[in-house]
C-alpha positions as CSV (number, residue, x, y, z in Angstrom):
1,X,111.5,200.2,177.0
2,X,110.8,202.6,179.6
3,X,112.3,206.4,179.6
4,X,114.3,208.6,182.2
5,X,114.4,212.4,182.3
6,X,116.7,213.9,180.5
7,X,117.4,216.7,182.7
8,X,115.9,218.1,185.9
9,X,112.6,219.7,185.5
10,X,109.6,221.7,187.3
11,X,105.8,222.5,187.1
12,X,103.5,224.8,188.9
13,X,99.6,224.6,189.9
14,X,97.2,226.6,191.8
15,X,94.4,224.5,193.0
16,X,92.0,226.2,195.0
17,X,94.7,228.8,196.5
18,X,97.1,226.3,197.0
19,X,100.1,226.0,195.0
20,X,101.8,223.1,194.0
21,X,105.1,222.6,192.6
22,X,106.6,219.3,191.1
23,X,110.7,218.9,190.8
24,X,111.3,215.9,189.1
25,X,115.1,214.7,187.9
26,X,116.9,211.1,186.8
27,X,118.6,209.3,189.8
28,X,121.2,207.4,189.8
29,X,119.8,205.2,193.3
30,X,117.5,205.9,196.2
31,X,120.6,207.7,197.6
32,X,120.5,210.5,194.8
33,X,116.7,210.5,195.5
34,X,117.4,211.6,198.5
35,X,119.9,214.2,198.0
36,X,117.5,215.5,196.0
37,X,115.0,215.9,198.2
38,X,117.1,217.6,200.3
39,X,118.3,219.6,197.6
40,X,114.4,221.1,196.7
41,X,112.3,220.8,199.7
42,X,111.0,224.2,201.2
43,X,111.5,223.9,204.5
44,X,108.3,226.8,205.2
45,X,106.6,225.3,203.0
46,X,102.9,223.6,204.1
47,X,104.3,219.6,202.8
48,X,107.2,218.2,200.6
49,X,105.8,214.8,199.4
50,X,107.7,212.3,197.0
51,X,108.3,209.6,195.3
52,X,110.9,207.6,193.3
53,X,111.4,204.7,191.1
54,X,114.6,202.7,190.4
55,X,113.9,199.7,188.8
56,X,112.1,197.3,191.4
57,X,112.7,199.8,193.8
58,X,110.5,202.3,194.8
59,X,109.3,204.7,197.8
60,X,106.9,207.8,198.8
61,X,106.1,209.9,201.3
62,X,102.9,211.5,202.1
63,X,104.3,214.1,204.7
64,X,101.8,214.4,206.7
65,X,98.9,214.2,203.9
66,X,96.3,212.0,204.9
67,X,97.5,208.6,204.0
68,X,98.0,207.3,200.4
69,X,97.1,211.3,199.1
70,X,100.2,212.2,198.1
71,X,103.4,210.1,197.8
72,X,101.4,207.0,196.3
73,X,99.7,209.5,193.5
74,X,102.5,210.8,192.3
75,X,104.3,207.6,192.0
76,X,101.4,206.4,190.3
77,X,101.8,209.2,187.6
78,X,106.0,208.4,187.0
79,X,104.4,204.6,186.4
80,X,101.9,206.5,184.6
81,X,103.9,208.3,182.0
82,X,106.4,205.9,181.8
83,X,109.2,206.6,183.7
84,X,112.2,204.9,185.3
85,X,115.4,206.1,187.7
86,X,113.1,208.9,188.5
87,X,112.0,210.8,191.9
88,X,109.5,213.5,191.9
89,X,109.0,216.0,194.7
90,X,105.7,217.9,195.2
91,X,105.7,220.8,197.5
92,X,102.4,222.3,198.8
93,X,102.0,226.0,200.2
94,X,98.2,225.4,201.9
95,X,95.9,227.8,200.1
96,X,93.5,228.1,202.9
97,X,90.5,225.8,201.3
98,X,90.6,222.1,202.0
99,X,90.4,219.7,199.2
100,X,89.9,216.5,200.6
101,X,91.1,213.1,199.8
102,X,90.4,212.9,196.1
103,X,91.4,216.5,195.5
104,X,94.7,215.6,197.3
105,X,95.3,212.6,195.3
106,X,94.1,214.3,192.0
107,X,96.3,217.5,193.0
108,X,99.6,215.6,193.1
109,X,99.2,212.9,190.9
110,X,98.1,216.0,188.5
111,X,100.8,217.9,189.2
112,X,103.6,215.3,189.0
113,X,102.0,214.0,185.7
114,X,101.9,217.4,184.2
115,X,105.7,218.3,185.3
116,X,106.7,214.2,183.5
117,X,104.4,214.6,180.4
118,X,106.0,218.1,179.2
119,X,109.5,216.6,180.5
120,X,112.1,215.7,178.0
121,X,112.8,212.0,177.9
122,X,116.0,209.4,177.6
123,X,115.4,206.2,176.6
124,X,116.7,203.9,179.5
125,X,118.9,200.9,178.0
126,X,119.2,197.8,179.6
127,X,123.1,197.4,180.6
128,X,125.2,194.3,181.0
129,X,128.0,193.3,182.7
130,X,130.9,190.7,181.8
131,X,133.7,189.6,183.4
132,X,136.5,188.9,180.5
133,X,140.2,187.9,181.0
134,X,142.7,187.8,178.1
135,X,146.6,187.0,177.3
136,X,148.7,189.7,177.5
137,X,148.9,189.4,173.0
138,X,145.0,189.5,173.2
139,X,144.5,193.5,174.8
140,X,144.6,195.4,171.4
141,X,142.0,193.6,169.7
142,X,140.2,193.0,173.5
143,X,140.0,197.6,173.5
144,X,139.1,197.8,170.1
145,X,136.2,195.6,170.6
146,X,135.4,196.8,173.6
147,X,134.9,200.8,172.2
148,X,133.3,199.3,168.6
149,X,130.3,198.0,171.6
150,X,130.2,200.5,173.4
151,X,131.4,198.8,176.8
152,X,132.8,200.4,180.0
153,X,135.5,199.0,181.7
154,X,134.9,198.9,185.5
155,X,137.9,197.7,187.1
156,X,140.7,196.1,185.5
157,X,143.8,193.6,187.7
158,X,146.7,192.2,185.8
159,X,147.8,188.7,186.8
160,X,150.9,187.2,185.6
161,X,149.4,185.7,182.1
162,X,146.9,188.7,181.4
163,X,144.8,191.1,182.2
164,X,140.7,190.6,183.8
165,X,138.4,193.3,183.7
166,X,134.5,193.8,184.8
167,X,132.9,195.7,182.0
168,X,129.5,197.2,181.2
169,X,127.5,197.7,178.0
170,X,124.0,197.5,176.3
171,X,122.6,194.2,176.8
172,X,122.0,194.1,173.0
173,X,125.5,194.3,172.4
174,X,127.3,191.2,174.5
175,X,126.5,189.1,171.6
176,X,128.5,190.6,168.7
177,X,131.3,191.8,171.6
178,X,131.4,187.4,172.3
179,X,131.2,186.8,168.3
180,X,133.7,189.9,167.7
181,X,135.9,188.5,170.1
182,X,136.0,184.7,169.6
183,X,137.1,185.4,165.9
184,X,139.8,187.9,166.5
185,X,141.5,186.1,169.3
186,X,140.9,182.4,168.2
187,X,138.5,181.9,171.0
188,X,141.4,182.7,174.0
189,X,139.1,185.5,175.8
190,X,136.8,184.5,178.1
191,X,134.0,186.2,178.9
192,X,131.4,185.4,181.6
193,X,128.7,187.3,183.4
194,X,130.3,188.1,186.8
195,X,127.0,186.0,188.4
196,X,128.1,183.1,186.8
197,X,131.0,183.0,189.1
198,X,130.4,185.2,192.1
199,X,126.8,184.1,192.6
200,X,126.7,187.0,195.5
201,X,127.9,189.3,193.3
């Protein structure tokens, strides 16, 4: 099981008279990565290269590093330490000495694994979603089951013989919510993942 940050964090190196800071903080999507990077880049500063992963997506930027120097390292080092729904931002004030390709690649990999390995961690669980409908008699036992597995509802329409909602838990909890349900409400909720039905969804 792979780990996200639990909070924003930051990490400083001087390498040959140029400094390098990492910012690294969980993300939600590549459109929080971004925000972020807009939220920590220097804008006098020499570069601000990055990378992010989220899930089986993933991006860097070397700007304006030599190619594959930069962004690609310090994804390499979120991989490296274990690291999901992450984005890392390394920002470079040129010290005057060049480093050359492999100091490039070994001064931000360094410094965004150094700013990850000190960082503290969140285990990342693996959510679920179901799509449940149930009789109008069914909703108490339906919300206690719901809060005793820890599910989210995510939108909820009444029709004119119930109610159907989208919910979301920890994968390891849809079977006892199916069992839990199935008993208390002699089998009259249904539950399905929304895929099952909307295969767009």
């Amino acid at each position: 099981m792979l780990d996200t940050l639990a909070a924003a964090v930051d990490h400083c190196l001087e390498i040959k008279h140029s400094r390098f800071l990492a910012h690294a903080a969980p993300i939600r999507d590549a459109g929080h990565a971004l925000e972020f990077l807009q939220q920590v880049a220097v804008a006098d500063a020499t570069h601000n290269c990055w990378a992010y992963r989220h899930g089986n997506e993933y991006r860097s930027s070397d700007d304006g590093e030599p190619s594959g120097t930069a962004g690609r390292p310090i994804l390499a080092a979120i991989d490296g330490q274990g690291f999901d729904r992450v984005m890392v931002v390394v920002t470079r004030w040129y010290g005057g000495i060049k480093l050359g390709a492999g100091g490039l690649v070994r001064a931000y990999g360094g410094t965004a694994a150094e700013c990850l390995r000190t960082a503290p961690r969140e285990p990342l669980v693996a959510l679920a979603r179901l799509q449940i409908h149930a009789p109008f008699e069914d909703l108490g036992a339906l919300h206690a089951a719901l809060a005793a597995h820890l599910a989210v509802k995510q939108e909820e329409t009444f029709t004119a013989d119930g109610a159907s909602m989208r919910v979301e838990l920890p994968a390891d909890q849809c079977d006892a919510l199916k069992t839990r349900l199935r008993d208390a409400t002699r089998n009259r909720v249904r539950l399905h993942s929304p895929s099952e039905s909307h295969p767009d969804d």
